[in-house]
One Martini backbone bead per residue (centre of mass of N, CA, C, O) as a GRO file, in nm:
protein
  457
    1UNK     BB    1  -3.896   1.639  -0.365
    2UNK     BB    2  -3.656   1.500  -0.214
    3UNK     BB    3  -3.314   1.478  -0.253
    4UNK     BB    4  -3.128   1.218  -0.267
    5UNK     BB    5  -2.802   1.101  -0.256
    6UNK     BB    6  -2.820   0.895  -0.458
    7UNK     BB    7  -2.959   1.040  -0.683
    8UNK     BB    8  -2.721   1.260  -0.688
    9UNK     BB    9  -2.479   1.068  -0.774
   10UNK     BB   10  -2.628   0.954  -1.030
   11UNK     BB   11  -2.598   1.211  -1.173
   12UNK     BB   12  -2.317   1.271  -1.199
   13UNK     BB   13  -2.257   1.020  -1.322
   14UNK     BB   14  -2.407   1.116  -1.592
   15UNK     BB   15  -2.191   1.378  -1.601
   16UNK     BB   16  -1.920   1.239  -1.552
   17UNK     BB   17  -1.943   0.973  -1.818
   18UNK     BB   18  -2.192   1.018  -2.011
   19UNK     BB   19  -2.436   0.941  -2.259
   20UNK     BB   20  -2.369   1.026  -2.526
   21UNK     BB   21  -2.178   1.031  -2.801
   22UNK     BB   22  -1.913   0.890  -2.875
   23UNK     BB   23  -1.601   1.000  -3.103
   24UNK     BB   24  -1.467   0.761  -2.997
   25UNK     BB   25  -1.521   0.426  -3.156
   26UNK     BB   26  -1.512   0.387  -3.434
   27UNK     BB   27  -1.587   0.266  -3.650
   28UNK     BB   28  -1.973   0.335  -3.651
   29UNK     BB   29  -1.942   0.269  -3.348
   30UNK     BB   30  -1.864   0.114  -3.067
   31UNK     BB   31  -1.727  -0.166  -2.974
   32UNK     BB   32  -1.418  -0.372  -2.915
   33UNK     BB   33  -1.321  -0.679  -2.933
   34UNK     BB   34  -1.035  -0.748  -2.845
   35UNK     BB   35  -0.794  -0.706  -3.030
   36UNK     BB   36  -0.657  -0.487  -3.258
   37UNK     BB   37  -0.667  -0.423  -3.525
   38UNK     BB   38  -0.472  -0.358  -3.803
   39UNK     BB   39  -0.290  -0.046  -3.884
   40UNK     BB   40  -0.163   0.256  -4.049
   41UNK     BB   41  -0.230   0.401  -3.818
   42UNK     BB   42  -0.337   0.540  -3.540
   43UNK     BB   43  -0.466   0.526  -3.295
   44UNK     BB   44  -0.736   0.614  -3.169
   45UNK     BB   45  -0.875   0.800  -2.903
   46UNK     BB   46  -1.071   0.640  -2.719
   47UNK     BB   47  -1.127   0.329  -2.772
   48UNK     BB   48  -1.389   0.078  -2.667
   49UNK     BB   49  -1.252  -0.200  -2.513
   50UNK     BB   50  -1.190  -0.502  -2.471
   51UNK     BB   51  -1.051  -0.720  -2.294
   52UNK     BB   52  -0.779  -1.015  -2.365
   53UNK     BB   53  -0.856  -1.108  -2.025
   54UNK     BB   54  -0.948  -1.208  -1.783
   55UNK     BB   55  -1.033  -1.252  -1.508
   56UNK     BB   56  -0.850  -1.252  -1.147
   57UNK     BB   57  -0.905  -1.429  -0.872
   58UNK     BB   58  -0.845  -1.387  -0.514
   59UNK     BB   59  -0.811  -1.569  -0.206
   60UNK     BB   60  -0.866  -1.492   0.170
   61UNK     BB   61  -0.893  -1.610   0.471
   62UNK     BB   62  -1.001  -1.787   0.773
   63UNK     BB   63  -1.009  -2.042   1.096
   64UNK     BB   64  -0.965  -1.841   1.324
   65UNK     BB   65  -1.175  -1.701   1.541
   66UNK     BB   66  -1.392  -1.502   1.382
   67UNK     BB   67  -1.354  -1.616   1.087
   68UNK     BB   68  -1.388  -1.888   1.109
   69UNK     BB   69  -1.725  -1.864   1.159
   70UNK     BB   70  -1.733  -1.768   0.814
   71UNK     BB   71  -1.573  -1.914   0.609
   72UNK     BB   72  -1.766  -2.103   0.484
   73UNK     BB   73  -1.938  -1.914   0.391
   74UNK     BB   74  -1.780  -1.709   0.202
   75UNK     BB   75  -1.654  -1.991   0.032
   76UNK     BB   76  -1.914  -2.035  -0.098
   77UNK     BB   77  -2.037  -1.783  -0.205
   78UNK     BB   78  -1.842  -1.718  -0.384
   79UNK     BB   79  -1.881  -1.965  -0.581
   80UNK     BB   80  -2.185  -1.923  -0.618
   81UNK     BB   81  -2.100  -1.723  -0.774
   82UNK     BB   82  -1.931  -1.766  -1.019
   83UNK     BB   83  -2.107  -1.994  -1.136
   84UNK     BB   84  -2.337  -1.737  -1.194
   85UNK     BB   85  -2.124  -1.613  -1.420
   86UNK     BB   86  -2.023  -1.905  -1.591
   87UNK     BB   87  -2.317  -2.059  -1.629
   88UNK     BB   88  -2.572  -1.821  -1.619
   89UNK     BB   89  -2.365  -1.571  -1.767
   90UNK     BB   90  -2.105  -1.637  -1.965
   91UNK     BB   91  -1.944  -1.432  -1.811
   92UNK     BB   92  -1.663  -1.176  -1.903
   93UNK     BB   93  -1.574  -1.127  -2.259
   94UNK     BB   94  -1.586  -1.408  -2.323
   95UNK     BB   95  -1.540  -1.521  -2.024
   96UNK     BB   96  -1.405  -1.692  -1.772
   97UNK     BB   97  -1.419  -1.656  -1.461
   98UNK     BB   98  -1.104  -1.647  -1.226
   99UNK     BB   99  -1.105  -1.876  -0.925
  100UNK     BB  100  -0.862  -1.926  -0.704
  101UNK     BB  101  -0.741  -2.059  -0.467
  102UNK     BB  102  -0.800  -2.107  -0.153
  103UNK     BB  103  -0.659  -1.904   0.149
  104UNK     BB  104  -0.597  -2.041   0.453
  105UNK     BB  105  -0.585  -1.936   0.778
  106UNK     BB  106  -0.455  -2.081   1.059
  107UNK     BB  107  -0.298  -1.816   1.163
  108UNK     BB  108  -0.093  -1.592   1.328
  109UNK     BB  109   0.131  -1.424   1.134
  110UNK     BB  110   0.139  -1.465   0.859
  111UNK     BB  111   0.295  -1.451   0.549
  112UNK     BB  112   0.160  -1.297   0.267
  113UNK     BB  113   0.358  -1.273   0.011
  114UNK     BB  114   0.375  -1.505  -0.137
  115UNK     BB  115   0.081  -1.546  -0.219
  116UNK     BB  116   0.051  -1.292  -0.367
  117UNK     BB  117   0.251  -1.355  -0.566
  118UNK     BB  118   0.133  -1.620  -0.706
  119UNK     BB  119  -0.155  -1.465  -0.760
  120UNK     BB  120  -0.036  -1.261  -0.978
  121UNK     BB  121   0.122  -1.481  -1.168
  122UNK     BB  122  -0.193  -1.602  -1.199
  123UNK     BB  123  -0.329  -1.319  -1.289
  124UNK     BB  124  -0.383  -1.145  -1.044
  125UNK     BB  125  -0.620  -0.833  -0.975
  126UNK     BB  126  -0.773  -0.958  -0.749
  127UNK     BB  127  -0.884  -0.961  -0.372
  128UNK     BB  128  -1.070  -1.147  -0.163
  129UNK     BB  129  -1.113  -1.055   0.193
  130UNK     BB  130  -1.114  -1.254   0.542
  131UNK     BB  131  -0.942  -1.129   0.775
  132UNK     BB  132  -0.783  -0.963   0.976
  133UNK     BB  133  -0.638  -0.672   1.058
  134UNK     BB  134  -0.344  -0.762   1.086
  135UNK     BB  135  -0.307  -0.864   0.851
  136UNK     BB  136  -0.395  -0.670   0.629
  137UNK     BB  137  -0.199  -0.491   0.696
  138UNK     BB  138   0.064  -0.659   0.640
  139UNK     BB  139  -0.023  -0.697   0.322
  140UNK     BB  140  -0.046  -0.424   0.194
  141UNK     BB  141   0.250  -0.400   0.058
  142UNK     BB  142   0.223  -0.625  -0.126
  143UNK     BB  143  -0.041  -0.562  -0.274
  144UNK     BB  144   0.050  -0.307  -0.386
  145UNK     BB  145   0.286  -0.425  -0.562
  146UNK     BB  146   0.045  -0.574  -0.686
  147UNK     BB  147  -0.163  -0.427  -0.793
  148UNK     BB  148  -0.440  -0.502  -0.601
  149UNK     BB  149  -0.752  -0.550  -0.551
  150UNK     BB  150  -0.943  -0.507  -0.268
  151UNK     BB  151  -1.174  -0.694  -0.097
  152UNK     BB  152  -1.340  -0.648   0.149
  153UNK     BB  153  -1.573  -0.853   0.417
  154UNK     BB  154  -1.510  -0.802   0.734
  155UNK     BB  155  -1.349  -0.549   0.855
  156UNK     BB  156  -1.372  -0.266   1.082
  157UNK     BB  157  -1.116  -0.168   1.209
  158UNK     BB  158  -0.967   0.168   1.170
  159UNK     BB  159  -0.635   0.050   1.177
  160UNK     BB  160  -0.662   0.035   0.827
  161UNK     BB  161  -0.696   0.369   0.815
  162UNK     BB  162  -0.421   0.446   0.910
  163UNK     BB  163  -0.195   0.663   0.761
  164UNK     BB  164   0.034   0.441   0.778
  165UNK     BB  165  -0.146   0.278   0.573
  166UNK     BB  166  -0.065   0.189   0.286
  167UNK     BB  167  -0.316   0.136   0.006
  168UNK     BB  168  -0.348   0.277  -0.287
  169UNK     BB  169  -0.664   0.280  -0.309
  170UNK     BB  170  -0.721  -0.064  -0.301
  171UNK     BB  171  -0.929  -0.059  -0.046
  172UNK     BB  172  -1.211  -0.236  -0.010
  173UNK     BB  173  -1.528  -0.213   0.246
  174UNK     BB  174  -1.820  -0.406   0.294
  175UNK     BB  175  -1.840  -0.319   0.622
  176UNK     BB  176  -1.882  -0.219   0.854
  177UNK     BB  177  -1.761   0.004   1.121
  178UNK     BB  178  -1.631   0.096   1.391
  179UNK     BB  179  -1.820   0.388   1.376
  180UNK     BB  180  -2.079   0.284   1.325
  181UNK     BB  181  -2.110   0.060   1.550
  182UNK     BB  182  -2.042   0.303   1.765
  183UNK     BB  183  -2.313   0.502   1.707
  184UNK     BB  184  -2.535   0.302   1.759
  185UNK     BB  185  -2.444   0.206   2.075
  186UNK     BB  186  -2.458   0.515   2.175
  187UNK     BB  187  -2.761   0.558   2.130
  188UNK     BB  188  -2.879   0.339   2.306
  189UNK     BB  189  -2.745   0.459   2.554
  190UNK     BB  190  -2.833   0.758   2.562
  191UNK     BB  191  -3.148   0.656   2.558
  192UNK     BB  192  -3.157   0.486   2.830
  193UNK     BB  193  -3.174   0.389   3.091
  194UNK     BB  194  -3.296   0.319   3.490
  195UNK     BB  195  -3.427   0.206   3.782
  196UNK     BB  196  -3.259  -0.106   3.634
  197UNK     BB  197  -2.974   0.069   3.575
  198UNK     BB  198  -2.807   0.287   3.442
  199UNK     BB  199  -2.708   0.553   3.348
  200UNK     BB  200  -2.765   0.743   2.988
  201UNK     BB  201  -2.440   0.639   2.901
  202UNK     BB  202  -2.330   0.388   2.936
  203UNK     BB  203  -2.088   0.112   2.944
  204UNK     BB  204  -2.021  -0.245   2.898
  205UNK     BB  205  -1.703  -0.387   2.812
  206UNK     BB  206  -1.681  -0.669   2.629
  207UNK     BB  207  -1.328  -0.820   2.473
  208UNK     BB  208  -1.180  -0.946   2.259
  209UNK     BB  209  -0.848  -0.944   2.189
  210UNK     BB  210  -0.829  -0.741   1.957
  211UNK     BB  211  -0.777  -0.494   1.746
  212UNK     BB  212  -1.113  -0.446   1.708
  213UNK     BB  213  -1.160  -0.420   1.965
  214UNK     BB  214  -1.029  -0.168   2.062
  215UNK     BB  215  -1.141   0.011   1.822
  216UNK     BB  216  -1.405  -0.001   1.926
  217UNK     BB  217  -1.381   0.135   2.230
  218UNK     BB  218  -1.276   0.389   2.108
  219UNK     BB  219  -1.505   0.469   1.974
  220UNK     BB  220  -1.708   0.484   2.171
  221UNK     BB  221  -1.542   0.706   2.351
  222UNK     BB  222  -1.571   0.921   2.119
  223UNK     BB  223  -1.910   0.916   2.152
  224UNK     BB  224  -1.966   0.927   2.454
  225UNK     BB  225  -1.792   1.194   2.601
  226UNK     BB  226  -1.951   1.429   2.480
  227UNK     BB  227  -2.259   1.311   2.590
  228UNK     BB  228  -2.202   1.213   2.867
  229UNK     BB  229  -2.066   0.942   2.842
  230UNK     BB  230  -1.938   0.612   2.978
  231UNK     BB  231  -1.723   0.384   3.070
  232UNK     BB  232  -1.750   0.163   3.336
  233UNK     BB  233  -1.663  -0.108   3.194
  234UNK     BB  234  -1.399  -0.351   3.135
  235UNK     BB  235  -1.305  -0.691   2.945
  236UNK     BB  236  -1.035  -0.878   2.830
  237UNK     BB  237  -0.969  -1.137   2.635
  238UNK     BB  238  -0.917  -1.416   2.463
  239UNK     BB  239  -0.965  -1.563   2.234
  240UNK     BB  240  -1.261  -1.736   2.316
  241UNK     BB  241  -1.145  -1.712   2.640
  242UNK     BB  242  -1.316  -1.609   2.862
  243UNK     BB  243  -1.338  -1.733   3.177
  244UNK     BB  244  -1.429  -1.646   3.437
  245UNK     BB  245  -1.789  -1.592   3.482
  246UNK     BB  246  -1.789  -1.476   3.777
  247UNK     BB  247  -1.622  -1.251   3.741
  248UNK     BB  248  -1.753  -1.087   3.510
  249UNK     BB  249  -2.031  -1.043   3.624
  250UNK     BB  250  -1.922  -0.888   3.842
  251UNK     BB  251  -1.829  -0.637   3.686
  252UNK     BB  252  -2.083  -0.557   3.569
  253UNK     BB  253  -2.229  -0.563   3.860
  254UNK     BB  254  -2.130  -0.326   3.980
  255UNK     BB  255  -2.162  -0.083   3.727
  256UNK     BB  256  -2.467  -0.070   3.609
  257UNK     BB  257  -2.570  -0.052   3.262
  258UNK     BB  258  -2.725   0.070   2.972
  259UNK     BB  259  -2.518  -0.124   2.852
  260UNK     BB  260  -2.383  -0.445   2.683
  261UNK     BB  261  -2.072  -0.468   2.521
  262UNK     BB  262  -2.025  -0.830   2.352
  263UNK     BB  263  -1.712  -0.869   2.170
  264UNK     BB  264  -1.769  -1.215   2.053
  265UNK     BB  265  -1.847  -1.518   2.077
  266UNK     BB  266  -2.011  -1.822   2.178
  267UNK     BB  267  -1.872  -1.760   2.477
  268UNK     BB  268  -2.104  -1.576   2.570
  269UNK     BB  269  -2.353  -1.766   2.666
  270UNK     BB  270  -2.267  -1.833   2.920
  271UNK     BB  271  -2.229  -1.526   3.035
  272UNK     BB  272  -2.523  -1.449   2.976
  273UNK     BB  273  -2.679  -1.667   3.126
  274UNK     BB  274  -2.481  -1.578   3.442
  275UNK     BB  275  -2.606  -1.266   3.401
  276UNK     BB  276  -2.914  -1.327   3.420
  277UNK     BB  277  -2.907  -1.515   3.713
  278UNK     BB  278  -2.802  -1.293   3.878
  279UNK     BB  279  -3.055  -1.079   3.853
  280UNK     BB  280  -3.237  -1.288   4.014
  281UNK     BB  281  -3.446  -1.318   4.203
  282UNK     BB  282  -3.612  -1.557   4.424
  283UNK     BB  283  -3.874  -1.493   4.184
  284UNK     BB  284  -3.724  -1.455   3.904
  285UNK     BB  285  -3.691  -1.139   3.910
  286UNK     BB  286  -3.538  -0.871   3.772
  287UNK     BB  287  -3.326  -0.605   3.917
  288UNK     BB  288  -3.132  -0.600   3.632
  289UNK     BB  289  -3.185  -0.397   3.359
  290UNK     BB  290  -2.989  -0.466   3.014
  291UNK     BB  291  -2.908  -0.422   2.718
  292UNK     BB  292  -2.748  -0.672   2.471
  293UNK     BB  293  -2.461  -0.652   2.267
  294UNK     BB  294  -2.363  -0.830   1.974
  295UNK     BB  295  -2.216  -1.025   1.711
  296UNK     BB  296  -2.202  -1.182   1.439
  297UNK     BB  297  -2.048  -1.439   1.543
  298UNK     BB  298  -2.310  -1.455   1.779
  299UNK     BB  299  -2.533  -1.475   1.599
  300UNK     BB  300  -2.709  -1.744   1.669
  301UNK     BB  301  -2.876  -2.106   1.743
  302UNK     BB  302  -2.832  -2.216   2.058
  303UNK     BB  303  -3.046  -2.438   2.033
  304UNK     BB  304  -2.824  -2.605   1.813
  305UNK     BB  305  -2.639  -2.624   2.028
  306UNK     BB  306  -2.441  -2.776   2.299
  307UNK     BB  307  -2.474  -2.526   2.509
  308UNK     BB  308  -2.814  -2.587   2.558
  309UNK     BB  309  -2.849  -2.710   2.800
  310UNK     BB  310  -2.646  -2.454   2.957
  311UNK     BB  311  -2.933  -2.261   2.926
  312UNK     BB  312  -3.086  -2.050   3.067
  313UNK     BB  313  -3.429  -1.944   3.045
  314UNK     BB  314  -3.345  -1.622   2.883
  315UNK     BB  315  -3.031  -1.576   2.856
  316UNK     BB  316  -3.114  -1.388   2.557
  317UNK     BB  317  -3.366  -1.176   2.586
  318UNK     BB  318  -3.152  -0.910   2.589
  319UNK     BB  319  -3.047  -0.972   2.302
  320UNK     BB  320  -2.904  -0.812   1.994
  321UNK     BB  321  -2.794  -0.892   1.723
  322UNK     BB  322  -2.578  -0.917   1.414
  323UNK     BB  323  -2.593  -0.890   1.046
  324UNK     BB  324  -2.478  -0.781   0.759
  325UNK     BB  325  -2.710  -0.696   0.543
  326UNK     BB  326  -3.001  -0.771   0.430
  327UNK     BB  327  -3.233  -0.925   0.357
  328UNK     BB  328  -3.302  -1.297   0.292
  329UNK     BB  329  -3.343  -1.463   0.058
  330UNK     BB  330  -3.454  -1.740  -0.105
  331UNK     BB  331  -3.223  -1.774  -0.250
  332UNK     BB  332  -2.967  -1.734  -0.075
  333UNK     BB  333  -3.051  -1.947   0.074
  334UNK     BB  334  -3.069  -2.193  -0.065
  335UNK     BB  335  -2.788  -2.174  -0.211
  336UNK     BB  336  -2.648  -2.259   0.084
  337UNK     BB  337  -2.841  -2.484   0.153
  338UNK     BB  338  -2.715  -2.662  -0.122
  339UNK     BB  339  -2.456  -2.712   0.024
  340UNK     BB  340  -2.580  -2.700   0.308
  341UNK     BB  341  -2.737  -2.695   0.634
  342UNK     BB  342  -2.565  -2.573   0.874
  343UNK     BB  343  -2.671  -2.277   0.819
  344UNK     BB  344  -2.953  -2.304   1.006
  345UNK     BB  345  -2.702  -2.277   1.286
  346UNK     BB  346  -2.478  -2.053   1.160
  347UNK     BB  347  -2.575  -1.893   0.901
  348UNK     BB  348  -2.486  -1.621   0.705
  349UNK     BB  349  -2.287  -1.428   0.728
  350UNK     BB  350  -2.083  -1.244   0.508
  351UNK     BB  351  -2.258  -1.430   0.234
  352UNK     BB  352  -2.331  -1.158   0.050
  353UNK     BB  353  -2.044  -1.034   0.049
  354UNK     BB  354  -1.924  -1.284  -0.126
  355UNK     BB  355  -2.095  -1.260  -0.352
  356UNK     BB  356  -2.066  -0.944  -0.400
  357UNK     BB  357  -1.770  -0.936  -0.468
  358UNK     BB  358  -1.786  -1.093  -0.789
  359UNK     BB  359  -1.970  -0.912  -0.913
  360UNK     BB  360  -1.824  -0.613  -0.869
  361UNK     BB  361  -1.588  -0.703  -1.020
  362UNK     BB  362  -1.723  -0.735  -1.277
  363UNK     BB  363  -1.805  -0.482  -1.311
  364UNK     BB  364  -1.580  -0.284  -1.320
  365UNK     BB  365  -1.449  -0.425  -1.546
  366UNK     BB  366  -1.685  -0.321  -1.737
  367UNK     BB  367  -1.661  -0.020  -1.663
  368UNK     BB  368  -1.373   0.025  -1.757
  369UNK     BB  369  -1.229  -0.178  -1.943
  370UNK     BB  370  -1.084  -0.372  -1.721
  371UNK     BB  371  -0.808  -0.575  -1.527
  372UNK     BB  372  -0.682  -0.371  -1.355
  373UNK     BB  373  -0.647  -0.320  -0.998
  374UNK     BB  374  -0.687   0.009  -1.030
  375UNK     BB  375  -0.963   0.016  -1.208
  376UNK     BB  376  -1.115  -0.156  -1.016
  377UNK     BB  377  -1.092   0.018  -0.778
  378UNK     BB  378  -1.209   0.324  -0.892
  379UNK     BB  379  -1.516   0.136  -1.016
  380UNK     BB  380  -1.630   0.013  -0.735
  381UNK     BB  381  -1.841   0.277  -0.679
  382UNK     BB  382  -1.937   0.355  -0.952
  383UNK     BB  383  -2.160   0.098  -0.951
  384UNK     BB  384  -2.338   0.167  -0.668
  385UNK     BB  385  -2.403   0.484  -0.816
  386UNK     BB  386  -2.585   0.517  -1.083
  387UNK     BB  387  -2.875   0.545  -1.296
  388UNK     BB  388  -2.910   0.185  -1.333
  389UNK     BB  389  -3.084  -0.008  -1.185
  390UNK     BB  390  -2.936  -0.341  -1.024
  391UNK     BB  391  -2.949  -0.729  -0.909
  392UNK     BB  392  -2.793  -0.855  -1.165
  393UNK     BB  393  -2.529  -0.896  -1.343
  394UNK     BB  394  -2.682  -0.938  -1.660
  395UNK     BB  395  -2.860  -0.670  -1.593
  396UNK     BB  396  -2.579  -0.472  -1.535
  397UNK     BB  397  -2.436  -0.546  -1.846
  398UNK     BB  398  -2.623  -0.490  -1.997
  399UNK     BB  399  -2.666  -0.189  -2.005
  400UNK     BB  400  -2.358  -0.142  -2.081
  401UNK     BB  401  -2.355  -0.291  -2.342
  402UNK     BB  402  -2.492  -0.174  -2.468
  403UNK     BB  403  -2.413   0.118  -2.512
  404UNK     BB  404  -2.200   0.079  -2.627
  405UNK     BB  405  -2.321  -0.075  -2.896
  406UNK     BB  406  -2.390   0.278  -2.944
  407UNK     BB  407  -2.158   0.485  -2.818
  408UNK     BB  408  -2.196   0.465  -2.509
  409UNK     BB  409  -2.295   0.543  -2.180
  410UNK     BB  410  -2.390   0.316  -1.860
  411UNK     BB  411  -2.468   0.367  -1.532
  412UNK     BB  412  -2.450   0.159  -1.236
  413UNK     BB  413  -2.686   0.022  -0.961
  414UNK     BB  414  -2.611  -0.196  -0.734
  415UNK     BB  415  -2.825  -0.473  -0.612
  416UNK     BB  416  -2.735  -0.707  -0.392
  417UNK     BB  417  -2.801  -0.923  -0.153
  418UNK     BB  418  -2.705  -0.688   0.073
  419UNK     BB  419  -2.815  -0.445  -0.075
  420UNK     BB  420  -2.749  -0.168  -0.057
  421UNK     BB  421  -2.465   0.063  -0.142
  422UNK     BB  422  -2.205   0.243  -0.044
  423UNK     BB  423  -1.920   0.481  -0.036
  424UNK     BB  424  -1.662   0.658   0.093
  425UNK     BB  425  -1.379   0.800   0.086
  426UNK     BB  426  -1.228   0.502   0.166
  427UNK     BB  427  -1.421   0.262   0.084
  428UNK     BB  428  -1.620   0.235   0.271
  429UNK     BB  429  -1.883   0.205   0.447
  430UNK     BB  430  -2.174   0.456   0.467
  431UNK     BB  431  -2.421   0.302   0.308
  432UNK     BB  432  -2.630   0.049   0.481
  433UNK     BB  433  -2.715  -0.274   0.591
  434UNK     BB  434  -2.912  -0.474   0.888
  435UNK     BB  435  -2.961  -0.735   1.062
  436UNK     BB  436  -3.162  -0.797   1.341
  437UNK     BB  437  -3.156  -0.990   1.654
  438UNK     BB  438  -3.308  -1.244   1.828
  439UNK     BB  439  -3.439  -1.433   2.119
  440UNK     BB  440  -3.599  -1.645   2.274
  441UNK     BB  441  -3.657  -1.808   2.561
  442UNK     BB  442  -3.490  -2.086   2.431
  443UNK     BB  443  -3.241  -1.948   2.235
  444UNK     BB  444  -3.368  -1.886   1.976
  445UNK     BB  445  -3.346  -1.763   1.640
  446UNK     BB  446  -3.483  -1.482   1.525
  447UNK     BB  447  -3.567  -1.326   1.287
  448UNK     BB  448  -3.537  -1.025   1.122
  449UNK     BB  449  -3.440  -0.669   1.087
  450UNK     BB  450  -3.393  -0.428   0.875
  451UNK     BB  451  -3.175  -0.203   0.845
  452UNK     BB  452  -3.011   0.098   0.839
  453UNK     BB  453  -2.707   0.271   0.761
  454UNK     BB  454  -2.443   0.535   0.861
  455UNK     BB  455  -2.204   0.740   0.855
  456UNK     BB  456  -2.069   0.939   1.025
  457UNK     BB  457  -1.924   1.253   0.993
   0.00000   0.00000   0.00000
C-alpha cells in the first residue's frame, strides 16, 4: 500500500512528540490543572501544567469589496463555533474561550495598530483576520510586536508572503493561495482551446484592481509562458465598477482565449451575460466558445438576485465558481440557516474557515498547554497532521487530554467543517478541498462537487 504524505506526516509527528510515559509529569505522572502547588524544591522541568488564564480571540473583519461580501457569513461562523466550544463542549481548561468584540473595517487604509494594541490590552493572543491583502500587510508590523498569532481565512495574494513583509512566523493562511489558484486555471487553459475557442493555454483576465488581482495574474502568467501559455487580454478596473459592458466584451473576443478568467464579484453577471449574448449568431447558436472561471465573492445564486432580470438564459452556463472548503454538511448548513435565511441566496464561502478557526485555535493551545501567541502559531500545523483523526473539538480534545492524565502525549489531525487540510512551509494551506459550482439555464446555482487542491512544488 502506498504510503500518503498525511500518514507519513503523522508518523513523524508521534516521533516527534513521543507517545510513551513523559518521566517529568510530576508526581503520580499526570497533568496539573491551574497554578503549581507552593514546594520547597525547585519544580521539576517539563511538569505538564494546564494554562491558568482563558484564551482570548480577536477578530477583524471587513465591509468593502470582497471582504464585504462574505463578512456576514464568516462573523456568524466564528460565533457559533464560540458558542459550541462553551456551551457545548465546556470551554477550554475549565474556562470559557473570549471572543472579543468583532472589529470590522468600513474602508481601506484604516490604521489598525490601535485596535490591535486595544485587543492585545483586553488579553488577546491571537487574531482570526478576514481583511484584504493591503490591510494585512500594513497590520503586520502591529501584531508581530503584540506577538499575536493570526489565523487568516480569506486572502490569497502572494505579497503577503514577499520578502519583506516580516511575519516572525506568527501568520497562518487557510484558504488557498494564489499559486494554488493559478495552477487549476492554468491545467484548464492548457488543456483547452478548440475551433471555436483560442489555441491551448491562452487566457484572458478581467479583474478588480486589487493587490490580490494583480498577484492572481503574476501567478497565472508565471505558470504560463514556461508551457507555451499566454494572456491574451487583461483588463482591471476598480472594484465593484466593472464600467462599459460593451467595451470589456469586445477586448475579450477581439482575441478569444481558451479560458477566461473573471476575478470580480457580483458585477461579472452582467458582463457574463452580454458576453454571451455577443456570441451567439443570429439563430442564437455560439459561435465562440469557451469556460469562464469566477472567484468565491462571485459565486451566488444569481437567480435570488435584482439583477436575475436583466440576464439572459444560459448567461452563466459555461461558467465555473469555486468557495474554498469540502462539502457542505447539513449540520454546518443548518448552523448558519439558523441565523439568517439569507445566506440560501448569498452562500456559505470561507464561513467553514470561521467556523474551523476558533477551534484550530483552541486545539492548539490544548497541544502546547498555552495560550501565548507564539506557541500558538508554532502548535497550528501540528494539529492538523497528528496521528489521531478527529473531527470536532471534544473529540479531539478528549484524545490529547485522555493521553496526558496518563502522562502521555497524543497528537491529533483535525478533520473539521472545511474537510482536510494541511499548512506548507509558510503556513500557507498546501493541500486541502474546494467546492466547484455551475449555474442552470436559469442562471440558479447548482450543488457543488469537492474537489482536492495540492499547492505546486
Amino acid at each position: 500500500m502506498t504510503l500518503t504524505r498525511r500518514a507519513l506526516v503523522r508518523g513523524l509527528g508521534t516521533g516527534v512528540l513521543g507517545a510513551g510515559t513523559l518521566s517529568a509529569c510530576g508526581p503520580g505522572g499526570g497533568i496539573r490543572r491551574g497554578r503549581p502547588r507552593a514546594t520547597t524544591t525547585a519544580p521539576t522541568a517539563g511538569v505538564l501544567e494546564e494554562p491558568d488564564q482563558p484564551l482570548v480571540i480577536g477578530q477583524i473583519g471587513a465591509s468593502y469589496g470582497r471582504m464585504g461580501r462574505v463578512e456576514e457569513a464568516i462573523a456568524v461562523a466564528i460565533d457559533e463555533s464560540r458558542i459550541d466550544v462553551n456551551a457545548r463542549w465546556d470551554g477550554l481548561f475549565g474556562r470559557s474561550v473570549e471572543l472579543l468584540e468583532r472589529h470590522v473595517m468600513e474602508a481601506p487604509g484604516e490604521d489598525l495598530a490601535p485596535v490591535i494594541a486595544e485587543m492585545a490590552d483586553a488579553g488577546a493572543t491571537c487574531v482570526i483576520t478576514s481583511i484584504d491583502e493591503e490591510s494585512l500587510i500594513a497590520a503586520m508590523p502591529a501584531l508581530v510586536e503584540a506577538q499575536l498569532a493570526v489565523l487568516d481565512v480569506l486572502t490569497s495574494g502572494m505579497d503577503v508572503r514577499a520578502a519583506e513583509v516580516q511575519t516572525a512566523n506568527l501568520l497562518v493562511r487557510l484558504a488557498p493561495n494564489d499559486r494554488v489558484l493559478a495552477a487549476r486555471y492554468a491545467e484548464q487553459a492548457l488543456g483547452g482551446g478548440g475551433d471555436r475557442s483560442g489555441p491551448a493555454g491562452t487566457v484572458a483576465y478581467l479583474s478588480e484592481d486589487t493587490l490580490q488581482g494583480r498577484s492572481l495574474l503574476t501567478e497565472l502568467t508565471q505558470v504560463l509562458n514556461p508551457s507555451s501559455g499566454r494572456i491574451v487580454s487583461e483588463q482591471f478596473y476598480e472594484a465593484g465598477k466593472i464600467g462599459d459592458l460593451e467595451v470589456r466584451v469586445k477586448k475579450v473576443l477581439e482575441d478569444p482565449p481558451a479560458l477566461l478568467v473573471a476575478n470580480g464579484g457580483p458585477e461579472l453577471a452582467p458582463f457574463l451575460s452580454a458576453l454571451h449574448t455577443a456570441t451567439l449568431d443570429e439563430d442564437d447558436r455560439p459561435t465562440v466558445q469557451f469556460p469562464r472561471q469566477v472567484p468565491p465573492w462571485a459565486t451566488i445564486d444569481y437567480s435570488r438576485e435584482p439583477v436575475a432580470e436583466d440576464l439572459v438564459p444560459e448567461a452563466l452556463a459555461s461558467t465555473t465558481g469555486y468557495q474554498p472548503g469540502g462539502d457542505l454538511s447539513v449540520d454546518h448548513e443548518n448552523l448558519m440557516l439558523n441565523r439568517s435565511r439569507e445566506f440560501l441566496r448569498r452562500g456559505y464561502a470561507y464561513s467553514q474557515q470561521g467556523y474551523d478557526a476558533v477551534v484550530m485555535l483552541c486545539l492548539a493551545a490544548q497541544h502546547a498547554l498555552s495560550v501565548t501567541g507564539t506557541d500558538l502559531a508554532a502548535a497550528l500545523p501540528a494539529i492538523l497532521t497528528g496521528t489521531e483523526e478527529c473531527t470536532d473539538f471534544e473529540q479531539c480534545r478528549r484524545i490529547m487530554a485522555t493521553a496526558l492524565e496518563t502522562g502521555q502525549r497524543a497528537t491529533v489531525s483535525y478533520v473539521g467543517a472545511m474537510g482536510a487540510l494541511e499548512l506548507g512551509g509558510q503556513s500557507d494551506a498546501r493541500t486541502g478541498q474546494l467546492r466547484e459550482y455551475a449555474w442552470s439555464e436559469a442562471n440558479e446555482l447548482e450543488q457543488p462537487s469537492a474537489t482536492a487542491f495540492e499547492a505546486p512544488e
